[in-house]
C-alpha positions in Angstrom: -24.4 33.4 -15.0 -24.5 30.9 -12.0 -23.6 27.8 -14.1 -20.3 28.5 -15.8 -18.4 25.6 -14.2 -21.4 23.0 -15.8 -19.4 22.6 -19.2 -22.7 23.2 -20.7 -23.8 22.0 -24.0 -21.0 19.7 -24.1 -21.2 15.8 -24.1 -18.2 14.6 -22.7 -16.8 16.7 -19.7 -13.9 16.8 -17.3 -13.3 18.1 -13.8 -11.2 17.3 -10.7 -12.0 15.4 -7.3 -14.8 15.4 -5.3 -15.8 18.8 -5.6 -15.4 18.9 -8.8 -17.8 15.8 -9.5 -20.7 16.9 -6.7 -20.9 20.4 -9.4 -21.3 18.3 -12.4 -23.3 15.3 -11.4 -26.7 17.2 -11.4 -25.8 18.1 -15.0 -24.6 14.8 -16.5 -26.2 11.4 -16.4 -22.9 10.0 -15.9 -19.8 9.8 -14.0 -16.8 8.0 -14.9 -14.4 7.9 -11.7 -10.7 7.6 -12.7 -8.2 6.9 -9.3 -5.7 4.6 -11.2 -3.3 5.2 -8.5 -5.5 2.9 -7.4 -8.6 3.0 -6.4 -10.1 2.1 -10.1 -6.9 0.3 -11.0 -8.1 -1.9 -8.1 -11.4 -2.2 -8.6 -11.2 -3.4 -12.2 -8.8 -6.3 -11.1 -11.4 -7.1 -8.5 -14.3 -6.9 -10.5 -12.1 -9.4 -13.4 -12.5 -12.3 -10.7 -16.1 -11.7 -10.2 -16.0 -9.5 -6.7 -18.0 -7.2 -6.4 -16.8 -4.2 -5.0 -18.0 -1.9 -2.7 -16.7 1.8 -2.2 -16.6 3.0 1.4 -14.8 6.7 1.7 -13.7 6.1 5.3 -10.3 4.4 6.0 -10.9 4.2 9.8 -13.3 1.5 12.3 -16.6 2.1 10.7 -15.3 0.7 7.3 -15.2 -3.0 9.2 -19.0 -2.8 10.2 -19.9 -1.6 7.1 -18.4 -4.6 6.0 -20.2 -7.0 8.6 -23.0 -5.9 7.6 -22.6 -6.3 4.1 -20.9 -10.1 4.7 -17.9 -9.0 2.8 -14.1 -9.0 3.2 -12.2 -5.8 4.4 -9.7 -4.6 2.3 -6.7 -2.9 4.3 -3.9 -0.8 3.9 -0.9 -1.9 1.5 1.6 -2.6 4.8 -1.0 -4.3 6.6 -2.3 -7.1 4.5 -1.7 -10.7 6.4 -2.9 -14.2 5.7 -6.4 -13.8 7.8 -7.0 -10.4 5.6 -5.0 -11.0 2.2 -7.2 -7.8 0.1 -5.8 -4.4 0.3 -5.9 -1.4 -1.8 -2.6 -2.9 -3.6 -3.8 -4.2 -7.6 -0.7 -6.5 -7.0 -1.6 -7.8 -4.0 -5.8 -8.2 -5.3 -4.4 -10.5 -8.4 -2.5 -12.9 -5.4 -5.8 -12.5 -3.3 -7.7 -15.6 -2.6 -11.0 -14.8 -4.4 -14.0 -13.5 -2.0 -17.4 -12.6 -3.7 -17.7 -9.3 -2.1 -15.0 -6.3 -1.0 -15.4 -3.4 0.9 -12.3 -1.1 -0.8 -12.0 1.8 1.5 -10.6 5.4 -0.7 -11.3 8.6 0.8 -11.0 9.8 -3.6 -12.5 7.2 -5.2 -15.0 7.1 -3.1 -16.1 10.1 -2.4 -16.8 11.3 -5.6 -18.8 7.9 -6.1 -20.5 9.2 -3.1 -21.1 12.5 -5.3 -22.7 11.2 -7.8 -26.6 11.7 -6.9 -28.4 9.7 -9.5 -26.2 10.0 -11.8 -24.5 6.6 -13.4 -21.1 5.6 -12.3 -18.4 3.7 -13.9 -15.3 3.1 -12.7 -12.6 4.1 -14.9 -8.9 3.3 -15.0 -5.8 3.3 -17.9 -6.2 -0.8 -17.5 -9.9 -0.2 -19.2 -10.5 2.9 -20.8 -11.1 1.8 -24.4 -13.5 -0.6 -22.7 -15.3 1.6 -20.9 -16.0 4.2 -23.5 -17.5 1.3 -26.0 -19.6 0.9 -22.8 -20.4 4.4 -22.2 -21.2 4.9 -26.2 -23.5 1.6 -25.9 -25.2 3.2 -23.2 -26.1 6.4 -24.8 -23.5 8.2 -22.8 -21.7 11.3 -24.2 -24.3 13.0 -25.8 -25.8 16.6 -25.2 -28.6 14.8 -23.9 -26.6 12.3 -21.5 -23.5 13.6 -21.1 -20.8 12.0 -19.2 -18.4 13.6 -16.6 -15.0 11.9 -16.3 -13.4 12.5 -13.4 -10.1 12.7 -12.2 -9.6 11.9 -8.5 -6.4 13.1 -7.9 -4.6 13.4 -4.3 -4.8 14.8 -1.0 -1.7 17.3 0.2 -1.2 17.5 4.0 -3.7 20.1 4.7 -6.1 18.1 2.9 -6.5 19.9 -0.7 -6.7 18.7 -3.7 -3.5 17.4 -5.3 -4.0 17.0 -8.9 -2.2 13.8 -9.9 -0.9 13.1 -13.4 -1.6 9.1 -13.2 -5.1 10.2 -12.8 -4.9 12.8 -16.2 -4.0 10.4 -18.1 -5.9 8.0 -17.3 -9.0 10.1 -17.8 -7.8 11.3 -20.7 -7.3 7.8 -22.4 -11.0 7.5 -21.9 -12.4 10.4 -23.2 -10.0 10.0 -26.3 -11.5 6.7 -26.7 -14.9 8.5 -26.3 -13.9 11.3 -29.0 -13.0 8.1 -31.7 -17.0 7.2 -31.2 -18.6 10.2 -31.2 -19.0 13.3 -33.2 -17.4 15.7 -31.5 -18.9 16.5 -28.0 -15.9 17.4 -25.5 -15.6 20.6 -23.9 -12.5 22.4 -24.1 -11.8 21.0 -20.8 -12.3 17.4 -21.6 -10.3 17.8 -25.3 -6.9 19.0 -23.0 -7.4 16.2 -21.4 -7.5 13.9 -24.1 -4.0 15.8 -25.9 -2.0 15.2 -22.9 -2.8 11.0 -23.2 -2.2 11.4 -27.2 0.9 13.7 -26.3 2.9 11.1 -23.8 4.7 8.4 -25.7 5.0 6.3 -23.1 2.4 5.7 -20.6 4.0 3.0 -17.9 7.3 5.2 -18.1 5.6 8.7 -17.7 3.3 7.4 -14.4 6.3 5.8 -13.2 8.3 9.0 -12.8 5.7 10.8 -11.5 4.7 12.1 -8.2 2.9 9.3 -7.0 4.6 6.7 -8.8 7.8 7.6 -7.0 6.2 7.5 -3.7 4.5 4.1 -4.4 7.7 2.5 -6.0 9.9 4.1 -3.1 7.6 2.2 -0.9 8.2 -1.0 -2.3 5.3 -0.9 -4.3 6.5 -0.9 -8.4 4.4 -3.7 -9.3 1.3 -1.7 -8.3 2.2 0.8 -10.5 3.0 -1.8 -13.5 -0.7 -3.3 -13.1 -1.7 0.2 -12.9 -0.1 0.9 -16.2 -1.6 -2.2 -18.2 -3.0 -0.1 -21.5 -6.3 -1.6 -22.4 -5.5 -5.0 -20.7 -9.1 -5.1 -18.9 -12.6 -5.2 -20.8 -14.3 -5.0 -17.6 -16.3 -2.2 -17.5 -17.6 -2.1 -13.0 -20.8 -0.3 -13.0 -22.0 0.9 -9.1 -24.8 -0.9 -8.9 -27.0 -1.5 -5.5 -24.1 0.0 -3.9 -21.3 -2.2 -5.1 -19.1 -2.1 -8.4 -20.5 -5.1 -10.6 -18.4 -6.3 -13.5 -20.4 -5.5 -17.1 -18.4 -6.5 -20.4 
């Protein structure tokens, strides 16, 4: 049996990173990409003020061309936003953005699994929209046997580039496919249901993310407030949808 780590049969699944979405996105019709630390988190604040949003997976020279030649603003890294290039990666810093209709938002995660997604539908998921975006993913036919959706948990990058499984990013999955479970019969696979108890299990959301891994690095960088916007349960009915190559706001 060549297809074990397909979560066959069910219509709501769960995996990790990009690996994990390039083995299920020839088996699903959709994939929900969750980075709320902050890829996603970023992308729904965009998307609120009407950007669209463009994933690029490469943080280096070529993400300013592809830019160019898309006539749309760069976003840089956190320390090196200025006056003349206001968007970064920072949700914080996207709010206090002047508004520009269209955002390249390099993320070696977020991207890349959007990048793994064949033909397969992707949404961008976060804790900021994940009630919203499973009553968009049940409106769509999503989560069924016969279209199931993958949600997928970015995580992070140790040194040696593996993956670092982040809890920011089970949580935020699992908000969404507990969402998903309140509107469906019940299609999860055992992997998606663990992810769904350990958002029911934690009592407090903002507090738990804060004190985690990543929240401690980005709040010892001077970065709390990212992780506050990050944190915002449900505050967003946004709902960006990669189309033509660009996350475009649906309600």
């Amino acid at each position: 049996m060549n297809d074990w780590f397909l979560q066959a049969g069910h219509g709501v699944r769960f995996e990790w990173g990009p690996m994990g979405a390039d083995r299920l996105a020839a088996d699903v019709a959709c994939i929900v990409v969750v980075d709320v630390l902050s890829f996603t988190t970023s992308v729904t604040v965009a998307v609120e003020s009407g950007t669209r949003v463009f994933p690029y997976r490469w943080r280096d020279a070529t993400a300013a061309t592809f830019a160019d030649q898309r006539s749309a603003g760069l976003a840089v890294g956190r320390r090196m936003a200025t006056a003349s290039s206001p968007w970064s990666l920072s949700p914080a810093a996207l709010r206090r953005a002047p508004f520009t209709p269209r955002l390249v938002l390099p993320s070696p995660n977020g991207s890349a699994i959007a990048a793994s997604a064949g033909e397969s539908r992707v949404v961008a998921g976060a804790l900021r929209n994940a009630t919203a975006a499973a009553h968009w993913l049940v409106s769509q036919g999503y989560g069924t046997a016969d279209r199931p959706v993958a949600v997928i948990a970015s995580g992070e990058r140790w040194p040696d580039g593996s993956l670092r499984p982040a809890m920011e990013d089970l949580l935020g999955a699992g908000a969404i496919i507990a969402a998903l479970r309140e509107r469906l019969s019940d299609t999860l696979s055992p992997e998606a249901a663990a992810a769904a108890a350990c958002f029911q299990a934690t009592p407090d959301i903002g507090a738990a993310v804060a004190a985690s891994s990543s929240g401690l690095e980005l709040i010892g960088g001077g970065f709390a407030e990212d992780v506050v916007v990050a944190t915002e349960l449900d505050a967003c009915t946004a709902v960006p949808v990669l189309i033509d190559g660009a996350f475009t706001v649906t309600h």
